[in-house]
N, C-alpha and C positions, 0 to 999 in steps of 0.2 A: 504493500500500500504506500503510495508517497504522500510525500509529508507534506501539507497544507503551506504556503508560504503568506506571510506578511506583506501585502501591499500598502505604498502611500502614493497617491494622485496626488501629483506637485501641479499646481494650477498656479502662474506669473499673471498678477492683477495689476493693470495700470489704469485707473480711473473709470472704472468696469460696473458703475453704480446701478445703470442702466438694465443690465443682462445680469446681473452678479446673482442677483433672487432665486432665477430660472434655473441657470448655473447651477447653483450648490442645489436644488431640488432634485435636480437631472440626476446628479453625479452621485449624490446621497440616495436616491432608490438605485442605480445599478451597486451601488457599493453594497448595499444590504442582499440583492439578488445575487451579488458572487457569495458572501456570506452564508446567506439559504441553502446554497445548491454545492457550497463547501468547497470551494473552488478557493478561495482565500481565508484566512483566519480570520476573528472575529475581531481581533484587536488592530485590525486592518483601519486604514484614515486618509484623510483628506484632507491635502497643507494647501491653506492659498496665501499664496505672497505676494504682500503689500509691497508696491514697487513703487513707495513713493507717492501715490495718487493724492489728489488736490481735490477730489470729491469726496463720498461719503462710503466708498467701498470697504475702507478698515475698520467702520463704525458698524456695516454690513458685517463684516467678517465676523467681529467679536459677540452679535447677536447671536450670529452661525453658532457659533463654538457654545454659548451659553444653553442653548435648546439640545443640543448633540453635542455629544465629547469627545465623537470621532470625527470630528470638524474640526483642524488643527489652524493655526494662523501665525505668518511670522512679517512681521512691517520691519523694510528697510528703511534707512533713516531718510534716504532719499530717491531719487529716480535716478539708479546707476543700469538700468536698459532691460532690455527681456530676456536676454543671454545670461546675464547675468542674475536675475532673477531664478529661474531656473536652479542654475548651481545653488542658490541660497536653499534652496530649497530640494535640493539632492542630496550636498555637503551634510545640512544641517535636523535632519531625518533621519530615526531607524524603521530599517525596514527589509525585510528578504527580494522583494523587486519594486521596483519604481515605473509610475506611468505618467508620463509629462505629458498636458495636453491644455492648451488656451482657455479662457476662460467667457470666450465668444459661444463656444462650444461647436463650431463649424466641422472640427471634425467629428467622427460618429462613435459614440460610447459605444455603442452596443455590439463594437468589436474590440470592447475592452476582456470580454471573455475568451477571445480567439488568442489575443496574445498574451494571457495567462496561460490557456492551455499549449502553447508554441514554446510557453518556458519550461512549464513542466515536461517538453520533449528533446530539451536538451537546447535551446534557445536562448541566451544571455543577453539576446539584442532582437530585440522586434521591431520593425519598422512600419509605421502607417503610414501609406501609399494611397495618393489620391487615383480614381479611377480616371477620371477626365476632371476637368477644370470649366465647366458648364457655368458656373457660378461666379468665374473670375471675369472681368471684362476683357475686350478683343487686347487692350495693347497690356494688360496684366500676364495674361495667356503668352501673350507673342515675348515678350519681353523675360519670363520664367521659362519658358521655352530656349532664347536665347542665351540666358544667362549659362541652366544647365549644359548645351553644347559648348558653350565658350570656357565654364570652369574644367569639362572634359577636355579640351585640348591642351589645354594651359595642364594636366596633368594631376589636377584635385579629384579623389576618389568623392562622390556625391550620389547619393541613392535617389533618381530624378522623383520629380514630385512627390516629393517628401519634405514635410518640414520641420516642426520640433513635437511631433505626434507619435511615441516611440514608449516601446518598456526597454530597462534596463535591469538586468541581476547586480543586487548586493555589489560582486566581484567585478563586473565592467565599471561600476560607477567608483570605486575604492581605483581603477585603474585609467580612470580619466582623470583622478584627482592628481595625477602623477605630469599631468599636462601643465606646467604653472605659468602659460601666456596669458597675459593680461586681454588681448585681443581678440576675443572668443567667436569664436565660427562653431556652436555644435553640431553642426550639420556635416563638416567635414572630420572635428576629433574624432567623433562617434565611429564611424568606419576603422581608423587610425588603430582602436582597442586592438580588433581583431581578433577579435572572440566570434563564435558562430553564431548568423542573423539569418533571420527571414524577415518576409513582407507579409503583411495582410493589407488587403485593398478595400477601399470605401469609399463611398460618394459623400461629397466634401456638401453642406449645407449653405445656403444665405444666413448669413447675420441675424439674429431676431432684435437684436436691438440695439443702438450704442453704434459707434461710427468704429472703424477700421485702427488699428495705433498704429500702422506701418504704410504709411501717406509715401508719395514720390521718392521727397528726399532720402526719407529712413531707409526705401529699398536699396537706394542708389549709396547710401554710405555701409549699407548693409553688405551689399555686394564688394565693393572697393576692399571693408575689411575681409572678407574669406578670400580674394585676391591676392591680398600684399601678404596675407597669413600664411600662407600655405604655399603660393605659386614663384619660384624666383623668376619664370618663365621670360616676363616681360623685362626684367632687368636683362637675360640673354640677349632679347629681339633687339633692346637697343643697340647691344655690342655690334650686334651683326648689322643691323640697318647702318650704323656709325661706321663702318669697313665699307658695306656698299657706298654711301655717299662720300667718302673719299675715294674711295677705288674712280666713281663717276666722275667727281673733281678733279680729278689727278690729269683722266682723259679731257676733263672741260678744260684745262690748263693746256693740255700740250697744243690745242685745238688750236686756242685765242694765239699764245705763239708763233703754230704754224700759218694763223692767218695773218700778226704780224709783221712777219717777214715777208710774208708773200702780199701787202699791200691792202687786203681782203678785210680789213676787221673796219667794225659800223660801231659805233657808240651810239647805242640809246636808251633815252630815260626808260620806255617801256619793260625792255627787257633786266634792264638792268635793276627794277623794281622788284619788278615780279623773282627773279632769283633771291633777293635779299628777303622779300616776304616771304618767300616758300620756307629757307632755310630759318628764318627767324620763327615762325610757327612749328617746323620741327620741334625746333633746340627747347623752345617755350613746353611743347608738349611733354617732352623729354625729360626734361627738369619739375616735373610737374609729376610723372608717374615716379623718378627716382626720391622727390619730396613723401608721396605716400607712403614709400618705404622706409624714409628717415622718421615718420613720426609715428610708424608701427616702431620703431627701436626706440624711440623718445617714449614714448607711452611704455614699452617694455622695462627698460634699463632704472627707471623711478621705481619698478615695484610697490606699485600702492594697493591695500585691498579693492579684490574687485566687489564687495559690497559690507556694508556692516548694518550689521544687525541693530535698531530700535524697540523693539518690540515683539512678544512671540507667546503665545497662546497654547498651551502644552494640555 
């Protein structure tokens, strides 16, 4: 007979006042139905982390906790991001396996039993796999589409549409804790472990209330850091585009010379614009992707926590 494991559903709250109600109802009747059916221990819970929020989600939380005591709560002192949230609430939990999942609820609980039973068959890493993206809009779609082909070339292992919707054992999560960059991508450490995963696949839901935390920007800085984290790639392409553009130069030099002497060469503004601007928008570029990477090492080399704990509901 195997032995019943301890689960804790780590839920990263960032001003989640809106949907937070529906949430913890949701999450609280599947937790009792794995319970029932003995699939998880009794003393199994549900952490949600206060990431800071400026509304009334923490105030929510500790109502949570006060009706149910298997309603855990931990408020960080500030908004140090969702990545980060997360760990606080991996790190800072016991538990025989862990299930991270938003507190939007857009992905689907009701395959929170599938990847219990994937661990009990010998599974340390579950991964929730969206089926399609029906619910994303077109340049959401096109653009996570893009992204994952482009983080595959570049040489980052990423499980496509997947996001932070995943169980983890005890022993993966004790072995990410071994990872101490400040910069956090877990969409890429996660593979990294290298412990044996599978997928379970689901139709990802609309929102039922409360706006999106991950607007334009946040994707686009979201992306940049799992880029400069994990990829030297583009630091190479410049080497090499910087060879090619001299190698071309070298030939644009002998050219102008041999015209010269041979009488042949034209001065003009046009051209001689448009070369300066090409290479000036290079170099600009250049200095611009080698800048991301000097402040992935600037943010590194300080060492500061990546979040501290305020408050926490036991």
């Amino acid at each position: 007979m195997k032995n019943i494991a301890e689960l804790a559903i780590i839920v990263p709250c960032f001003n989640e006042e809106e949907v937070l109600r529906s949430s913890i109802k949701t999450l609280s009747s599947e937790l009792k139905k794995l319970v029932k059916n003995k699939t998880i221990k009794e003393t199994s819970k549900i952490v949600l982390v206060n990431d800071g929020s400026t509304d009334s989600t923490w105030q929510i939380i500790e109502k949570a906790h006060q009706k149910d005591s298997r309603i855990k709560g931990i408020s960080l002192s500030r908004n140090f991001g969702h990545q980060e949230a997360l760990l606080a609430g991996l790190y800072n939990t016991e538990a025989d396996i862990y299930i991270t999942i938003d507190a939007d609820l857009q992905d689907d609980v009701s395959v929170l039993s599938q990847m219990v039973e994937n661990y009990y068959k010998g599974y340390d890493i579950v991964y929730g796999v969206r089926n399609k993206r029906d619910t994303d809009s077109y340049f959401k779609r096109t653009s996570a589409l893009f992204f994952y082909k482009l983080m595959k070339w570049l040489g980052v292992e990423l499980v496509s549409n997947h996001a932070d919707f995943r169980l983890l054992s005890r022993r993966a999560v004790a072995a990410m804790s071994e990872f101490k960059e400040k910069n956090l991508f877990l969409r890429a450490i996660v593979p990294l472990v290298g412990f044996k995963s599978c997928n379970v696949y689901y139709n990802r839901k609309k929102r039922e209330a409360g706006t999106t935390k991950y607007p334009f920007k946040k994707m686009l800085l979201f992306a940049l850091r799992g880029i400069s984290s994990f990829s030297a790639v583009p630091l190479h392409l410049i080497t090499l585009f910087g060879i090619l553009i001299s190698f071309l130069s070298f030939l644009l030099m002998l050219w102008t010379v041999y015209g010269y002497f041979n009488g042949s060469t034209i001065t003009g503004w046009a051209s001689l614009m448009s070369v300066i601007t090409f290479f000036s928008g290079i170099t600009i570029l250049f200095m611009g992707i080698i800048g991301e990477y000097i402040a992935s090492i600037f943010v590194e080399v300080k060492n500061r926590p990546v979040y501290i704990i305020d408050q926490r509901l036991d």
